[in-house]
Gaussian input, Z-matrix of N, CA and C with variables (Angstrom, degrees):
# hf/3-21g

backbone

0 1
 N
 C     1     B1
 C     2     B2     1     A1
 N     3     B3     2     A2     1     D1
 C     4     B4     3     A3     2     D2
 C     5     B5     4     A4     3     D3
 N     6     B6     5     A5     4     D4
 C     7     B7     6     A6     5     D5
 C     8     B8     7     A7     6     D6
 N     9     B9     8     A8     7     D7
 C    10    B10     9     A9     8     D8
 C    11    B11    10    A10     9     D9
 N    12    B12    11    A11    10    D10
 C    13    B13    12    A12    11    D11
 C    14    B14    13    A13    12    D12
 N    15    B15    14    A14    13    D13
 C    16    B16    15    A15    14    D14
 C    17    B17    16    A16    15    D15
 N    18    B18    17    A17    16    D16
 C    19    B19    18    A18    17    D17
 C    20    B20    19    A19    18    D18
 N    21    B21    20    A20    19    D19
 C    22    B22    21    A21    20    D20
 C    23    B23    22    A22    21    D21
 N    24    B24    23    A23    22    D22
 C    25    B25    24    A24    23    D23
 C    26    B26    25    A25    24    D24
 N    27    B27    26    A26    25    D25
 C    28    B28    27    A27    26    D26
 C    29    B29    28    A28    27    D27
 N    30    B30    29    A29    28    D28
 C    31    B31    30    A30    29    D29
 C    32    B32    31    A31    30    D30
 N    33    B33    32    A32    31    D31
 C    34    B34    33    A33    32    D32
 C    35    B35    34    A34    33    D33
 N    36    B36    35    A35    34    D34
 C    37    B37    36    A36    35    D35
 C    38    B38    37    A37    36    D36
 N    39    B39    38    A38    37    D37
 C    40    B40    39    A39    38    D38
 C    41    B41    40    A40    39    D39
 N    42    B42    41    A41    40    D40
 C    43    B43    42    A42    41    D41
 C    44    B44    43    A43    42    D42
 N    45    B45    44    A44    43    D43
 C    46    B46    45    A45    44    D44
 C    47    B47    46    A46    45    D45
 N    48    B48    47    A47    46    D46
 C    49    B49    48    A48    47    D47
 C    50    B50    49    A49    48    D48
 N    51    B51    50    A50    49    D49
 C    52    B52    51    A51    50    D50
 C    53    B53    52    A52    51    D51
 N    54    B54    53    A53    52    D52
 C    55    B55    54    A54    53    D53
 C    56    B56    55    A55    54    D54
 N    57    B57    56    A56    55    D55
 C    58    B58    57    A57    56    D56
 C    59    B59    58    A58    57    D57
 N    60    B60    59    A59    58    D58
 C    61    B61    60    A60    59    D59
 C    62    B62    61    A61    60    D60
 N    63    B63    62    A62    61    D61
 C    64    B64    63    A63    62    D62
 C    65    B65    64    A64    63    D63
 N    66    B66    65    A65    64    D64
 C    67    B67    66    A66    65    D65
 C    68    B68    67    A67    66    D66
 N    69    B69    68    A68    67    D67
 C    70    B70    69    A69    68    D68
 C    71    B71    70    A70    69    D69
 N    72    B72    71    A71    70    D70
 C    73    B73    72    A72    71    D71
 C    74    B74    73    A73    72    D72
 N    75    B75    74    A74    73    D73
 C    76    B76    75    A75    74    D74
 C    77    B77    76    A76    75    D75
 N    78    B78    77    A77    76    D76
 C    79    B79    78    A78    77    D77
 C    80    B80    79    A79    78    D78
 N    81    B81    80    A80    79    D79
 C    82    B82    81    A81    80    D80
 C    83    B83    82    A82    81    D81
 N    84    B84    83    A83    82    D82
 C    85    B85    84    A84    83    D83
 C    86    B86    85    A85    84    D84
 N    87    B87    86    A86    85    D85
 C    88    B88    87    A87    86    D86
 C    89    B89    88    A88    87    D87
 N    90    B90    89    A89    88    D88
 C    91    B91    90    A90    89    D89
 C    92    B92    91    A91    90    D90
 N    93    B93    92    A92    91    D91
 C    94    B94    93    A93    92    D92
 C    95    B95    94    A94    93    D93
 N    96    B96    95    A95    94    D94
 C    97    B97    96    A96    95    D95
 C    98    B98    97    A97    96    D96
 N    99    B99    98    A98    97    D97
 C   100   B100    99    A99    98    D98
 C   101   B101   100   A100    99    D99
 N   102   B102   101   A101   100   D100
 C   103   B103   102   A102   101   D101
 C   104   B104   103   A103   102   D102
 N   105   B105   104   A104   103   D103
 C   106   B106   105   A105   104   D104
 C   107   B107   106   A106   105   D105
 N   108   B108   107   A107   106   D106
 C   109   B109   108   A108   107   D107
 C   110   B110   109   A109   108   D108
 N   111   B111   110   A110   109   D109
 C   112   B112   111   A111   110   D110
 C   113   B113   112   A112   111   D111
 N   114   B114   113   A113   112   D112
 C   115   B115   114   A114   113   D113
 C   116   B116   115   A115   114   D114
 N   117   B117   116   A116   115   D115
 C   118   B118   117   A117   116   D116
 C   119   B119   118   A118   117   D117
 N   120   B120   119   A119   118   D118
 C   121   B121   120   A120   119   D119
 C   122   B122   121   A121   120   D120
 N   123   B123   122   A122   121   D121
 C   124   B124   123   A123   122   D122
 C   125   B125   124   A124   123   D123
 N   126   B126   125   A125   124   D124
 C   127   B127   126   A126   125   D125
 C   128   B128   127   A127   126   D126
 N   129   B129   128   A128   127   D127
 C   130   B130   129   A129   128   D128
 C   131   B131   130   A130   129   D129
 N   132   B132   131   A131   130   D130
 C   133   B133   132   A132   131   D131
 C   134   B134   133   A133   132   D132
 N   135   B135   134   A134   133   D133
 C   136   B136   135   A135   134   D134
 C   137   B137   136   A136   135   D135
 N   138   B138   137   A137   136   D136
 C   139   B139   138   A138   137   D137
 C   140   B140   139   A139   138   D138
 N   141   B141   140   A140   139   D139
 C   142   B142   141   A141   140   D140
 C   143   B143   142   A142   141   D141
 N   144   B144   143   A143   142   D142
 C   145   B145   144   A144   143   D143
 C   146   B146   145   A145   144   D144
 N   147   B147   146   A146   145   D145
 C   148   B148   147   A147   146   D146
 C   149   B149   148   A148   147   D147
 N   150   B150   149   A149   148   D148
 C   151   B151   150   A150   149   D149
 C   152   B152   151   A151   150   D150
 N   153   B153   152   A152   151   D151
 C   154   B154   153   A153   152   D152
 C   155   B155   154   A154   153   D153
 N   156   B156   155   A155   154   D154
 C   157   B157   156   A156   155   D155
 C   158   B158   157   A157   156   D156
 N   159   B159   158   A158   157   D157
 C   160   B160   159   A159   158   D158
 C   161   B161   160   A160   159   D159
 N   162   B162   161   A161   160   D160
 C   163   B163   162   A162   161   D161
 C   164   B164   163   A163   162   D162
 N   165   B165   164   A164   163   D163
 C   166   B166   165   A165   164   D164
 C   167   B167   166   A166   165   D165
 N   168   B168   167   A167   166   D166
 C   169   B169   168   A168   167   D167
 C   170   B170   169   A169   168   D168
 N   171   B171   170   A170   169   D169
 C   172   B172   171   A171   170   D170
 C   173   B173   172   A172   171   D171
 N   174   B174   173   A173   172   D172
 C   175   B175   174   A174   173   D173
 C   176   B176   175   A175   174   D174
 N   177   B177   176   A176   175   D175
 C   178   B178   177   A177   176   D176
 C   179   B179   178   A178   177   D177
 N   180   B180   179   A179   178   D178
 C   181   B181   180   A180   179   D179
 C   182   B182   181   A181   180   D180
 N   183   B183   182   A182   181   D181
 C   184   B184   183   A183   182   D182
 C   185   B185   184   A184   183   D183
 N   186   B186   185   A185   184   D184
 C   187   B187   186   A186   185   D185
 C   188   B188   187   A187   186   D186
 N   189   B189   188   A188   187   D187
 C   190   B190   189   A189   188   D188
 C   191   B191   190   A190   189   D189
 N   192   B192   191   A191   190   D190
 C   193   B193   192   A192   191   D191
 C   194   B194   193   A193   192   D192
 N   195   B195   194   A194   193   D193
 C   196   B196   195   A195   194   D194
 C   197   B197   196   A196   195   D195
 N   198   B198   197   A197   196   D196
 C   199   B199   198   A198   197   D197
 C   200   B200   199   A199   198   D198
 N   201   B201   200   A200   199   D199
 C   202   B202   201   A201   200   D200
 C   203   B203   202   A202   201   D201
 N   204   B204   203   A203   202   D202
 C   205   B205   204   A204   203   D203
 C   206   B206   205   A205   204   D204
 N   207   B207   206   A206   205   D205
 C   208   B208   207   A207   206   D206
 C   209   B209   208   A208   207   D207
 N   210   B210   209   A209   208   D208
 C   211   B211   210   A210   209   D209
 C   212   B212   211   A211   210   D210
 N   213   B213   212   A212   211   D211
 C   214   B214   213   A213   212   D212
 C   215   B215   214   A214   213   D213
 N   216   B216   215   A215   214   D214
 C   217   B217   216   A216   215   D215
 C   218   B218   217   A217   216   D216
 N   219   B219   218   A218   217   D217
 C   220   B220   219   A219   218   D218
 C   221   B221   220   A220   219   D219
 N   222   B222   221   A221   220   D220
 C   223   B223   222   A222   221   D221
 C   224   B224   223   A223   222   D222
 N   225   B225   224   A224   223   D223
 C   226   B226   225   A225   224   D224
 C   227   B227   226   A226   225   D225
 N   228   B228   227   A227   226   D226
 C   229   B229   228   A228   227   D227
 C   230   B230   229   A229   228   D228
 N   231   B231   230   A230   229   D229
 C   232   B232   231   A231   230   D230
 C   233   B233   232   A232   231   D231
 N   234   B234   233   A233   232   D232
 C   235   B235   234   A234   233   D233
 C   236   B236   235   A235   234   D234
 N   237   B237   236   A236   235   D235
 C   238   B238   237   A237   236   D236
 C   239   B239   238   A238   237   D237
 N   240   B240   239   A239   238   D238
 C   241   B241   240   A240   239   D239
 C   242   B242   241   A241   240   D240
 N   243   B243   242   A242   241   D241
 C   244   B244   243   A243   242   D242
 C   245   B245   244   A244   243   D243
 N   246   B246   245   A245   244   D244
 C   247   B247   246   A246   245   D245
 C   248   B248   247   A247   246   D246
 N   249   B249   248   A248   247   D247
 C   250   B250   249   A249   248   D248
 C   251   B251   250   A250   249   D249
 N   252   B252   251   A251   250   D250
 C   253   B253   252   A252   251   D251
 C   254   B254   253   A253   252   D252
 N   255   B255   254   A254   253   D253
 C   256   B256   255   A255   254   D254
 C   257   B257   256   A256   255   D255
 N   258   B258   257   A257   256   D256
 C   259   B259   258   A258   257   D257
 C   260   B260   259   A259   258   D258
 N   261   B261   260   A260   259   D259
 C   262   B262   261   A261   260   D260
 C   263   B263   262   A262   261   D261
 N   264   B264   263   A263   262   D262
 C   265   B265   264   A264   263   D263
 C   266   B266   265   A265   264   D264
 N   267   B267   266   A266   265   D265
 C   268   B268   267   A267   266   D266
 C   269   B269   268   A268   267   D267
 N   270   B270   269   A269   268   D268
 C   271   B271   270   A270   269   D269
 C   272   B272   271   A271   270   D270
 N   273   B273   272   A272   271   D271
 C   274   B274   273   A273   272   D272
 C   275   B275   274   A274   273   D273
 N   276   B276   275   A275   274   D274
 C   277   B277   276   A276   275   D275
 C   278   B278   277   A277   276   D276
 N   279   B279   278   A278   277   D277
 C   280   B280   279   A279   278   D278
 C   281   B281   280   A280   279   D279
 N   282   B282   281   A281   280   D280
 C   283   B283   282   A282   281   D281
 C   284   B284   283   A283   282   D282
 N   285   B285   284   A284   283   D283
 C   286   B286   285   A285   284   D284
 C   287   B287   286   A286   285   D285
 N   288   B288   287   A287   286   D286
 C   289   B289   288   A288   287   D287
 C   290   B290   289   A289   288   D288
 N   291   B291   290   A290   289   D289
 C   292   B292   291   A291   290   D290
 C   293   B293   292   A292   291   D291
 N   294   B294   293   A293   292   D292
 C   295   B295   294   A294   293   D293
 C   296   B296   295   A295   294   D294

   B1=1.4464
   B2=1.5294
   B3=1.1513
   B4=1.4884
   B5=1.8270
   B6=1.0672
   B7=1.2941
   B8=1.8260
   B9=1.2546
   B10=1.0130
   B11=1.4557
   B12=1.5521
   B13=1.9168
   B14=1.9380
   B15=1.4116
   B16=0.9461
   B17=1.7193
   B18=0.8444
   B19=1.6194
   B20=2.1652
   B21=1.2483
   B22=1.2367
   B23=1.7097
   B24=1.3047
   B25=1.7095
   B26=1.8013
   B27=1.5607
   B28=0.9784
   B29=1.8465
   B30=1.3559
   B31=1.5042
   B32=1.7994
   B33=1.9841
   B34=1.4832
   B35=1.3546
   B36=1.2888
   B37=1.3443
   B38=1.4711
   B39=1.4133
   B40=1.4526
   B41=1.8423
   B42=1.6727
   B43=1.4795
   B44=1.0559
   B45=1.2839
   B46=1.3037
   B47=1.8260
   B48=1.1624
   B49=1.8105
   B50=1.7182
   B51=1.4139
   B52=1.4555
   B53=1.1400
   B54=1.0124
   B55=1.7904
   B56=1.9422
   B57=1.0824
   B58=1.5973
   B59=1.7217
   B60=1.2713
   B61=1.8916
   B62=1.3333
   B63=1.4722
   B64=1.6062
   B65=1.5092
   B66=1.3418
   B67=1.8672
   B68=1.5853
   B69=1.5849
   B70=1.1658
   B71=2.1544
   B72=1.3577
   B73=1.5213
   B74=1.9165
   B75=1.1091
   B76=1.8203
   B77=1.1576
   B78=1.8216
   B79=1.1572
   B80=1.6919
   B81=1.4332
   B82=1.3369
   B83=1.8555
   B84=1.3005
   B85=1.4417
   B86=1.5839
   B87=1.0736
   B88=1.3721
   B89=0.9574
   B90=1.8760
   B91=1.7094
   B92=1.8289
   B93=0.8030
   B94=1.5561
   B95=1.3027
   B96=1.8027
   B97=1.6844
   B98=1.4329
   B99=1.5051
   B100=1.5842
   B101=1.8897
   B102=1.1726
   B103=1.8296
   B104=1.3944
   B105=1.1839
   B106=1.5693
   B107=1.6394
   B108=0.9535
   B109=1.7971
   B110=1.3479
   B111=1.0254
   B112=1.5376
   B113=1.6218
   B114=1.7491
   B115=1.3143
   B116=1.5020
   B117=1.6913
   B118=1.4563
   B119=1.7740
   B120=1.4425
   B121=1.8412
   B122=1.5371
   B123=1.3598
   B124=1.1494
   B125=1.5012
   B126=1.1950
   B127=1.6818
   B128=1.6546
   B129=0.8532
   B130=1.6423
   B131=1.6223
   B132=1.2433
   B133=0.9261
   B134=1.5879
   B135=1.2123
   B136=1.1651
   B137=1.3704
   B138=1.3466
   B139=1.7480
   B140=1.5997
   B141=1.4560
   B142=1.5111
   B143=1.6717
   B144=1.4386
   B145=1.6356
   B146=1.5139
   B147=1.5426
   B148=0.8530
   B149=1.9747
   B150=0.9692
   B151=1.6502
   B152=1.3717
   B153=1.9441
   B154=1.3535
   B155=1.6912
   B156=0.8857
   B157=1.5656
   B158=1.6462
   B159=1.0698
   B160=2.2381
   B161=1.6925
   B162=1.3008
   B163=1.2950
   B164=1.3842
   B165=2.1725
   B166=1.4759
   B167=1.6372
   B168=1.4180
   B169=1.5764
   B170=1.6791
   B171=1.1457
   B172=1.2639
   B173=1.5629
   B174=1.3256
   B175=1.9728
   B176=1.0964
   B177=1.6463
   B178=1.8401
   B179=1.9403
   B180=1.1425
   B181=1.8831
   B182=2.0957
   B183=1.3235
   B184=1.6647
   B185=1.6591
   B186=1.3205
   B187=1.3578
   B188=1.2618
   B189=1.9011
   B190=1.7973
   B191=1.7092
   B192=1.4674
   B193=1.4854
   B194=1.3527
   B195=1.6226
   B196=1.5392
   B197=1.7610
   B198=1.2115
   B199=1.4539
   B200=1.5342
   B201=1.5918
   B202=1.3605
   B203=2.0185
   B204=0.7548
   B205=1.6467
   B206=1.3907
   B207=1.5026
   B208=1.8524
   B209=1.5655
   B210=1.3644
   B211=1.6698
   B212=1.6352
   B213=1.2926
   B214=1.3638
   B215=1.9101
   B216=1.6302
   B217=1.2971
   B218=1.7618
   B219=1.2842
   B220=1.6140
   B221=1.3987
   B222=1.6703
   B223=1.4000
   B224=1.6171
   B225=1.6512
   B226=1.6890
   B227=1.5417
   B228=1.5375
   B229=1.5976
   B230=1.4046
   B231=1.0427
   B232=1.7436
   B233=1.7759
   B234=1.1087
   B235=1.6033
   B236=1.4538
   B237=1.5061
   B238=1.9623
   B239=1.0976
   B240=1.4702
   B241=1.7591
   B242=1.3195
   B243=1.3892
   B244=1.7215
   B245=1.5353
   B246=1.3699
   B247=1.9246
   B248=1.6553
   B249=1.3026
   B250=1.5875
   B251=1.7426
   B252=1.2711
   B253=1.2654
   B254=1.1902
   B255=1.4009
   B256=1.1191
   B257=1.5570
   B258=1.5174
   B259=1.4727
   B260=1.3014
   B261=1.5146
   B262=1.5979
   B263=1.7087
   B264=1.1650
   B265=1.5751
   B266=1.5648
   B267=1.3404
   B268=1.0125
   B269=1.7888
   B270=1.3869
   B271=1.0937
   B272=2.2117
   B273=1.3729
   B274=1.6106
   B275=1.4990
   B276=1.2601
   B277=1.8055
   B278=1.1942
   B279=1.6465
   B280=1.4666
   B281=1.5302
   B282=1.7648
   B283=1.1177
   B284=1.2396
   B285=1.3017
   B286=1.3182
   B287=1.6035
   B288=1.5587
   B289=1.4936
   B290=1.7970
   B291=1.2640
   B292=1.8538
   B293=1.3779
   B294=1.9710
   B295=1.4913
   B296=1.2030
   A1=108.24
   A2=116.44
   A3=130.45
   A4=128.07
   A5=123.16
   A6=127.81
   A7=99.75
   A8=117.26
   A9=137.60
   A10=135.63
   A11=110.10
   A12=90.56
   A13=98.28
   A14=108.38
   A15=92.93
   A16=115.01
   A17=108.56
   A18=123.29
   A19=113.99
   A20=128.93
   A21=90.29
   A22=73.51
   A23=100.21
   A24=129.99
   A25=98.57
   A26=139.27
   A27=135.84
   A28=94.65
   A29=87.21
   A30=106.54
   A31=95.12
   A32=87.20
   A33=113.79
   A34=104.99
   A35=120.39
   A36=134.34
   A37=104.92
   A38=98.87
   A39=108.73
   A40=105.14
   A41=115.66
   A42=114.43
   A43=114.81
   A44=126.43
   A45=135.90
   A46=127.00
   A47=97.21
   A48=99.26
   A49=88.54
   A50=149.03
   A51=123.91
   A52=90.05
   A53=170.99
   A54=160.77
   A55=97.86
   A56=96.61
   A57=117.42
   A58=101.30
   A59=108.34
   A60=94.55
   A61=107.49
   A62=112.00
   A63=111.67
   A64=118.50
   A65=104.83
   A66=123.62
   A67=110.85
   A68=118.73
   A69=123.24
   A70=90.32
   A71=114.38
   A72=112.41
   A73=103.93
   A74=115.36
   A75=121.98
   A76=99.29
   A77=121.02
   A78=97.07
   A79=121.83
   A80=100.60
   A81=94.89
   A82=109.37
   A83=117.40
   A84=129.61
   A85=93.45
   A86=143.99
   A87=132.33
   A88=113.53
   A89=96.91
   A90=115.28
   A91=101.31
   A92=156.13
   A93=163.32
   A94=114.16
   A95=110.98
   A96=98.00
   A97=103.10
   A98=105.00
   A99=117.14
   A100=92.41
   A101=117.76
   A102=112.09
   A103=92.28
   A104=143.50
   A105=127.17
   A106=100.12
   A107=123.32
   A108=142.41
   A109=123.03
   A110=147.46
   A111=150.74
   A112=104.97
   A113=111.17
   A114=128.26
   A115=86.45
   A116=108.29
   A117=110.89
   A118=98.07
   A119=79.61
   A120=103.01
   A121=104.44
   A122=148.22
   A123=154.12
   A124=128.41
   A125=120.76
   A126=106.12
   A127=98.47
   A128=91.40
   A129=122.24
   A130=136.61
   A131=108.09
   A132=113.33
   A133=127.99
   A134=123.21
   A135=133.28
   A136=118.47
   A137=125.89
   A138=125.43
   A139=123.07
   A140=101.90
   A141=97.43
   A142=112.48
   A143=102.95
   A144=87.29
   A145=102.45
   A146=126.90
   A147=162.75
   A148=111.49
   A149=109.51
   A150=97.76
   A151=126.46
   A152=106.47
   A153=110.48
   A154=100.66
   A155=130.90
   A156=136.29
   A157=112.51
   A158=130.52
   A159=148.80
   A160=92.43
   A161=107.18
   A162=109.61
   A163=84.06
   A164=101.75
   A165=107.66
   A166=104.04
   A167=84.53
   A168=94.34
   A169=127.36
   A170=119.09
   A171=127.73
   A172=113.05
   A173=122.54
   A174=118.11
   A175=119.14
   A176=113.11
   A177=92.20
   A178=80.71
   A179=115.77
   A180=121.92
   A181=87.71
   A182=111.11
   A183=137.06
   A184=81.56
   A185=135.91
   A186=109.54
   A187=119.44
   A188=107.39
   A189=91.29
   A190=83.92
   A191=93.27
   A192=120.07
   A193=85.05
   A194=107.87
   A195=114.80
   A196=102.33
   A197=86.35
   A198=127.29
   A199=113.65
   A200=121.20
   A201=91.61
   A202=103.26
   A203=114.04
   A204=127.06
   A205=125.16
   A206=116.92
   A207=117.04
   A208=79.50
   A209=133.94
   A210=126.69
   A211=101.41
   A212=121.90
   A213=116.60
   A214=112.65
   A215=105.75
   A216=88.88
   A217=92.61
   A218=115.63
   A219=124.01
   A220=112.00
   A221=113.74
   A222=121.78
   A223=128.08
   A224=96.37
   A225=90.56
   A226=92.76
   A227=140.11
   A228=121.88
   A229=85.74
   A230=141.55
   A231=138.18
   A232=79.19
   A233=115.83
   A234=125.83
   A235=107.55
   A236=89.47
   A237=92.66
   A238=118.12
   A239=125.66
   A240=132.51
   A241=82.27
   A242=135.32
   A243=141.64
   A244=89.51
   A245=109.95
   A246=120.86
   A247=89.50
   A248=117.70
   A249=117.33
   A250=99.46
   A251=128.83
   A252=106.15
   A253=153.44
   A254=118.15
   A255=136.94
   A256=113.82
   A257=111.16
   A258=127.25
   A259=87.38
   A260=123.12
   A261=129.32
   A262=97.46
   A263=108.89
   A264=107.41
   A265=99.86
   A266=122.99
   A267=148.81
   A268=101.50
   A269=120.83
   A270=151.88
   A271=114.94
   A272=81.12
   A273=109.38
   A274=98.39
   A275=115.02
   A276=103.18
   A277=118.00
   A278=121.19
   A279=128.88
   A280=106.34
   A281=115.43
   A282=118.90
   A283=108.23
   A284=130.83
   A285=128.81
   A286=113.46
   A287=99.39
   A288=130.80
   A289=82.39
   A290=101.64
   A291=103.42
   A292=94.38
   A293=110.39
   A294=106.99
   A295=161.51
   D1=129.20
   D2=171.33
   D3=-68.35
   D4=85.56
   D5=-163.73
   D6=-87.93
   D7=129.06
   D8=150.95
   D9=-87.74
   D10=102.97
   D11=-169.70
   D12=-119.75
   D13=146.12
   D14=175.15
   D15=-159.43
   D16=110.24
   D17=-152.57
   D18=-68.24
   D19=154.73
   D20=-174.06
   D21=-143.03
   D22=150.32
   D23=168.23
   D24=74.33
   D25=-4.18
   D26=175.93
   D27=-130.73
   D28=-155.70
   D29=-169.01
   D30=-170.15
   D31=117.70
   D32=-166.03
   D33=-81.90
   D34=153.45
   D35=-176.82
   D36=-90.02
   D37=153.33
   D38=-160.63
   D39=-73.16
   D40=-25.47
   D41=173.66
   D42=-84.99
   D43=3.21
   D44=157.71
   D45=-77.58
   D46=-59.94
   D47=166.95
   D48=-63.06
   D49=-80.74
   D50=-155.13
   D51=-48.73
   D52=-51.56
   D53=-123.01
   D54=-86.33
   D55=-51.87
   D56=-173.85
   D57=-79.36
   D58=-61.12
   D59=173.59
   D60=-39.18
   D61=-61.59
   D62=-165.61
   D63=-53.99
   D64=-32.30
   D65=-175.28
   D66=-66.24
   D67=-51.07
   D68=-149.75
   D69=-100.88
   D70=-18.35
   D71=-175.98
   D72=-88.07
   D73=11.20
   D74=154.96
   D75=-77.91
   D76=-48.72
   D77=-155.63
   D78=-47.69
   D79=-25.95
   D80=-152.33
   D81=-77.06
   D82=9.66
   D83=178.84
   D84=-84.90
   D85=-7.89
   D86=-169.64
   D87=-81.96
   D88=-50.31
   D89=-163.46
   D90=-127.27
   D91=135.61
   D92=177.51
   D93=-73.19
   D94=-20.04
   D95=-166.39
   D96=-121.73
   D97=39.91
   D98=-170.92
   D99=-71.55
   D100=152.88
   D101=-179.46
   D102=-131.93
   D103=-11.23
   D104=149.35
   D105=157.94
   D106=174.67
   D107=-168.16
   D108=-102.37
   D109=138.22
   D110=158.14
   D111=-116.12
   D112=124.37
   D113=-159.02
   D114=-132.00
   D115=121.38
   D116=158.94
   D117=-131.74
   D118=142.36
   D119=-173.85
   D120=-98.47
   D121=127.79
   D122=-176.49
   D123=-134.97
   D124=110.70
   D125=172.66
   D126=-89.84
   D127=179.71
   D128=177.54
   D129=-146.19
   D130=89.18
   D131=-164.75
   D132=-51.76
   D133=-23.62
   D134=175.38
   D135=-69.32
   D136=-46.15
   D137=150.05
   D138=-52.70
   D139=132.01
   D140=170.01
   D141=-90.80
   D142=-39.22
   D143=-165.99
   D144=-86.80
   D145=-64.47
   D146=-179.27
   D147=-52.40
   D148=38.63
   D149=-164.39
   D150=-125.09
   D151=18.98
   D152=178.92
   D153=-97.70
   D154=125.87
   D155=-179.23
   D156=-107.71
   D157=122.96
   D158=175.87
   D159=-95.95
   D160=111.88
   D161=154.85
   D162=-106.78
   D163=142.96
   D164=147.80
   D165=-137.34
   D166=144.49
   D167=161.84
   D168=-116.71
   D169=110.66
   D170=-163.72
   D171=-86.46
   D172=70.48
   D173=176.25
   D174=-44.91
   D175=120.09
   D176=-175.58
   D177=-135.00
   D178=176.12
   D179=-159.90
   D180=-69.73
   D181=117.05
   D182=153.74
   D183=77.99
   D184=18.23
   D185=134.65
   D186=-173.46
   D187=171.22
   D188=-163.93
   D189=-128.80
   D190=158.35
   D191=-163.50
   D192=-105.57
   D193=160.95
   D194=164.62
   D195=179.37
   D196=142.37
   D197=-168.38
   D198=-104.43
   D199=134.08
   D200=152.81
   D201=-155.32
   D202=109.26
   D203=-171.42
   D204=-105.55
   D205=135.07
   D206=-138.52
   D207=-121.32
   D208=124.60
   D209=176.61
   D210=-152.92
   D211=161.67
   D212=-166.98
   D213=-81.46
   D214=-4.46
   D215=171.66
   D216=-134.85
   D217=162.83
   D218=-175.78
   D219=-66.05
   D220=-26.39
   D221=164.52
   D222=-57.46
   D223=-47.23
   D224=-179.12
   D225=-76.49
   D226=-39.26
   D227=-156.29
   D228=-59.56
   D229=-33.73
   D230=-130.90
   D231=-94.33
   D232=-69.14
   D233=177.48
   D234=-20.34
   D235=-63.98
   D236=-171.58
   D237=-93.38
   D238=28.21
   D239=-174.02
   D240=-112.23
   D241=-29.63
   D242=-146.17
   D243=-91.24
   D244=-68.09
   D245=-173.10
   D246=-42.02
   D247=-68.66
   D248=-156.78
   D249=-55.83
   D250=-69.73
   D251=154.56
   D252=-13.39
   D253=-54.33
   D254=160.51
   D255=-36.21
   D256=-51.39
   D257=-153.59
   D258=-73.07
   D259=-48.13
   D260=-150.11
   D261=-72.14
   D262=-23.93
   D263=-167.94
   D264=-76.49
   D265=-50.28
   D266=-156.20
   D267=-67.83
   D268=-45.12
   D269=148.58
   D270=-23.98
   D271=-85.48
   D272=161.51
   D273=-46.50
   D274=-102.10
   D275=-176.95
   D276=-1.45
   D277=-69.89
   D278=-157.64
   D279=-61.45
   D280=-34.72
   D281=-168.47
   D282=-93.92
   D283=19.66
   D284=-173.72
   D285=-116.24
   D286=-29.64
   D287=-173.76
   D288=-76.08
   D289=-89.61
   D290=176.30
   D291=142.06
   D292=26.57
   D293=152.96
   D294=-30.16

C-alpha cells in the first residue's frame, strides 16, 4: 500500500513518518482492496495543548474512507485516526460481503 504523508507549515521528522508508514500499512491486513493512504500532519494554532491534528484518507475500489483526529501528540492522533479507520474498513467489509 502506498502511503502518502505530507506535513503543512512544519517539516515532519523522519521517526515520525516511519511511525505513520508502520501505523497506516496494518491497515491494509483488515481489508485487501485498500489502494493506498493520504496523511496530512497539522498544527493548529489556536489550541494550546491539544493542537496537532492526522487527517487520513484511506482509497479503497468506489470509495474513500477518512479520518481526522486532534490529540496533543501526532502519535496518539495517528493512533486514533488508525482505530477509527480500522472500524470503517471493518464496517465496509461486512457491508460488502452482505453481513
Amino acid at each position: 500500500m502506498k502511503v502518502n504523508i505530507s506535513s503543512l507549515h512544519f517539516k515532519s521528522d523522519v521517526k515520525l513518518e516511519e511511525f505513520i508508514q508502520d501505523k497506516t500499512s496494518k491497515l491494509s491486513t483488515h481489508y485487501e482492496g485498500v489502494l493506498g493512504c493520504d496523511v496530512t500532519l497539522r498544527l493548529d494554532p489556536a489550541q494550546n495543548n491539544e493542537n496537532k491534528i492526522v487527517e487520513m484518507k484511506v482509497m479503497i475500489p468506489g470509495n474513500d474512507l477518512f479520518s481526522k483526529k486532534q490529540a496533543r501528540t501526532f502519535e496518539e492522533a495517528t493512533d486514533n485516526a488508525v482505530d477509527a479507520l480500522r472500524r470503517q474498513l471493518q464496517r465496509h467489509k461486512a457491508k460488502v460481503r452482505g453481513v
